[in-house]
C-alpha positions in Angstrom: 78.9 -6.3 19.9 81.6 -4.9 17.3 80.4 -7.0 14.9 76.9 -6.2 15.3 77.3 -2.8 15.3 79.4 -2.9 12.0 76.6 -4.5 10.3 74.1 -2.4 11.5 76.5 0.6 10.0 76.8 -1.0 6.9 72.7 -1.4 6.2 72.0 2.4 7.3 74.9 3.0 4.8 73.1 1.3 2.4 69.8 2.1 3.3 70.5 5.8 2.8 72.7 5.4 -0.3 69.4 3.7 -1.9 67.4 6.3 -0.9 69.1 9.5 -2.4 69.4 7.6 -5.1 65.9 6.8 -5.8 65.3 10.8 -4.8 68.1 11.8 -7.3 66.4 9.2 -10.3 62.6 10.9 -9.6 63.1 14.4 -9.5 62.3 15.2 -13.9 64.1 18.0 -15.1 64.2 20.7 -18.4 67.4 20.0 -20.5 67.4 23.6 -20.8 66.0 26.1 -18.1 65.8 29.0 -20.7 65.2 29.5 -24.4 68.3 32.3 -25.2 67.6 34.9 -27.6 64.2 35.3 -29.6 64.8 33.9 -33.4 62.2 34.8 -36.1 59.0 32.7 -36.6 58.8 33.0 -40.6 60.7 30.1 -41.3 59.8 26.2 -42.4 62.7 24.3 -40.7 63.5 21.7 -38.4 65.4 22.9 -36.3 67.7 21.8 -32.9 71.0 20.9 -31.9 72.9 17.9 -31.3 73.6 16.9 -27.2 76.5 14.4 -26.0 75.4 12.7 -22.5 78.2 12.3 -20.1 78.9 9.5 -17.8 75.2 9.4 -16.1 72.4 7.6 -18.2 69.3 10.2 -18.4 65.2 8.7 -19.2 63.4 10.9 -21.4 59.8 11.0 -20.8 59.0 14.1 -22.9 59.9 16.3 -25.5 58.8 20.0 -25.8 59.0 23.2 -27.3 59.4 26.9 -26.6 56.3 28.6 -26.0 57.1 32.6 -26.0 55.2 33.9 -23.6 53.8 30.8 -21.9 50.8 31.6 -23.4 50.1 29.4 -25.9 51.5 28.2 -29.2 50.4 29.2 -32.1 50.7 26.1 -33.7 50.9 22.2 -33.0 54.9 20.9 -33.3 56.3 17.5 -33.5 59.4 17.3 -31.9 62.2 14.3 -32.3 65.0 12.9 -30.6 67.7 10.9 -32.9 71.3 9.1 -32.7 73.6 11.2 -34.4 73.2 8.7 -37.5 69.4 10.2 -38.4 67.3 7.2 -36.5 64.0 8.2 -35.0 64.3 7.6 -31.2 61.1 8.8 -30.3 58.9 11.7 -31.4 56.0 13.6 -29.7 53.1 15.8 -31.1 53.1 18.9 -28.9 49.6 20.5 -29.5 48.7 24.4 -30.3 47.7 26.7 -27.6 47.4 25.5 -24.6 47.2 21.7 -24.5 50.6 20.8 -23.6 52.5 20.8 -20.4 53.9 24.2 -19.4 56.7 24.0 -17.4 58.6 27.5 -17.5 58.5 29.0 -21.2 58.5 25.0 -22.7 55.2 22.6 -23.5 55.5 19.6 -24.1 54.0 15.9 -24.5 55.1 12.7 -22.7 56.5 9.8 -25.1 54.8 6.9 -25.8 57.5 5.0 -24.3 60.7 6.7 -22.4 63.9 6.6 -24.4 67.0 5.8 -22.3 70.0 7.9 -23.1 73.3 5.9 -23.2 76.2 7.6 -21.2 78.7 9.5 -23.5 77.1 9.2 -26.9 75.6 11.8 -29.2 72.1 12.6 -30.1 70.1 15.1 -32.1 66.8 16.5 -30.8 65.0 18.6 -32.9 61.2 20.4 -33.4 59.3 21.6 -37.0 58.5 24.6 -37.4 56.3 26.3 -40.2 56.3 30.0 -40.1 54.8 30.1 -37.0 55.6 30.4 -33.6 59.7 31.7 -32.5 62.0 29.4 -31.4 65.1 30.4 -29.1 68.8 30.4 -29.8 72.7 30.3 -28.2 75.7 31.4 -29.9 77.6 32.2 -31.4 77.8 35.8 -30.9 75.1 35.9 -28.2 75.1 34.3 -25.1 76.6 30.6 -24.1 74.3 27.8 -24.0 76.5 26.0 -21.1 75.5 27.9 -18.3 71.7 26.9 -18.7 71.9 23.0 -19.2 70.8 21.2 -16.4 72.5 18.1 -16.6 75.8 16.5 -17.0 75.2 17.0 -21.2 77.2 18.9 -23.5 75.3 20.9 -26.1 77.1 21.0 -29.7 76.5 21.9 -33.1 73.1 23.4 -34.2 71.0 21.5 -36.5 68.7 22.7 -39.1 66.8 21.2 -42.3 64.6 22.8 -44.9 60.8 22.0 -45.1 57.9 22.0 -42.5 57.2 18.4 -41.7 59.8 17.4 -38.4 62.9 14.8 -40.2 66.2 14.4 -39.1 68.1 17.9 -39.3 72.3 17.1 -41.2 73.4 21.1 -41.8 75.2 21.9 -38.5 75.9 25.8 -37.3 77.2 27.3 -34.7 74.4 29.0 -33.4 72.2 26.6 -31.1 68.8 26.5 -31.8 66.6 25.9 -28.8 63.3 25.8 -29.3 63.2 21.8 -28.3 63.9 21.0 -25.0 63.0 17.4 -23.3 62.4 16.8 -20.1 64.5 13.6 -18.2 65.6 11.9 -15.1 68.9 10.9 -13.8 69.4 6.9 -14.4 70.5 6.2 -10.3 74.2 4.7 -10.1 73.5 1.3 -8.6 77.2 0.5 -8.5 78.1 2.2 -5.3 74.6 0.8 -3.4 75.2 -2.6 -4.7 78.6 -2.7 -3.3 77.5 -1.8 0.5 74.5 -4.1 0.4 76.5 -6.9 -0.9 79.0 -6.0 2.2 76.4 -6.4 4.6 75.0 -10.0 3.0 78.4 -11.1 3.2 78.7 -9.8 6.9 75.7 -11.9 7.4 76.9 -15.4 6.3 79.4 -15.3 8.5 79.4 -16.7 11.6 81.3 -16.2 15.1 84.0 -18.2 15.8 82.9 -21.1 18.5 85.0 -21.8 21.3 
């Protein structure tokens, strides 16, 4: 009977461990859940900021861009995601006006294929801009970025490069520009579920002393 109900602990253990994992992996979430302060919209850049992962892997599945006013944008905007060496991860197109997704103040367009983010390595996400619509920004007089990043990512340097078509952004600034945001999931941790479930297969092959 002890035995039994040990096992039957250890699958409900691991039953429910799998579960708020799979929760935790499908709820998608904004990198940033606001734009910070209003920059001008007469300027031909790229323009974004480089982002360091911590020890959970995150899926991207789109990539987006600050719509001021959540009313449209006033022009289309490709938008990147890069290693911090300048290779193209994965870019998407996010149409004018309304076409995109609107989730708060940010449209945006799925990728083609989701890019997996590798724990604790840096990356460079970044959106074009030709004199048209704003784009947000943190720091480093105004207000911290830290407080409105969602996940377990550490925003650095800003990025910024000269000309209107979207390429990989090298001058870095202290002021964080956030007009591109992507939208992710949280990679679940299958260490701690694979452990229990193992347990309980193990709990299984064994078999009651006879007599």
């Amino acid at each position: 009977m002890q035995r039994s109900g040990l096992l039957r602990s250890i699958l409900t253990v691991s039953f429910v461990l799998a579960a708020t994992a799979t929760r935790v992996g499908a709820a998608p979430l904004p990198l940033l859940d606001a734009p910070g302060t209003e920059g001008p919209n007469a300027v031909s850049y790229t323009l974004g900021y480089e982002l360091t992962t911590g020890a959970t892997p995150l899926t991207v599945t789109s990539l987006g861009v600050w719509d001021q006013g959540a009313d449209g944008l006033i022009a289309a905007h490709g938008v990147g995601l890069f290693s911090v060496v300048g290779d193209m991860l994965g870019q998407a197109a996010v149409p004018a006006g309304t076409g995109g997704t609107l989730l708060g103040t940010f449209r945006y367009a799925d990728l083609t294929v989701p890019i997996v983010l590798l724990p604790n390595t840096t990356y460079v996400l970044a959106a074009a801009y030709d004199s048209d619509d704003a784009y947000g920004w943190y720091g480093p007089f105004g207000e911290p970025v830290a407080g409105h990043v969602t996940a377990d990512v550490t925003i650095g340097y800003g990025r910024n490069e000269a000309g209107s078509a979207l390429q990989f952004p090298t001058g870095t600034t202290g002021a964080v520009y956030t007009g591109p945001n992507f939208i992710y999931t949280a990679v679940p941790e299958p260490a701690v579920v694979g452990m229990f479930s193992i347990a309980g297969l193990a709990f299984l092959r064994r078999r009651r002393p006879t007599a």
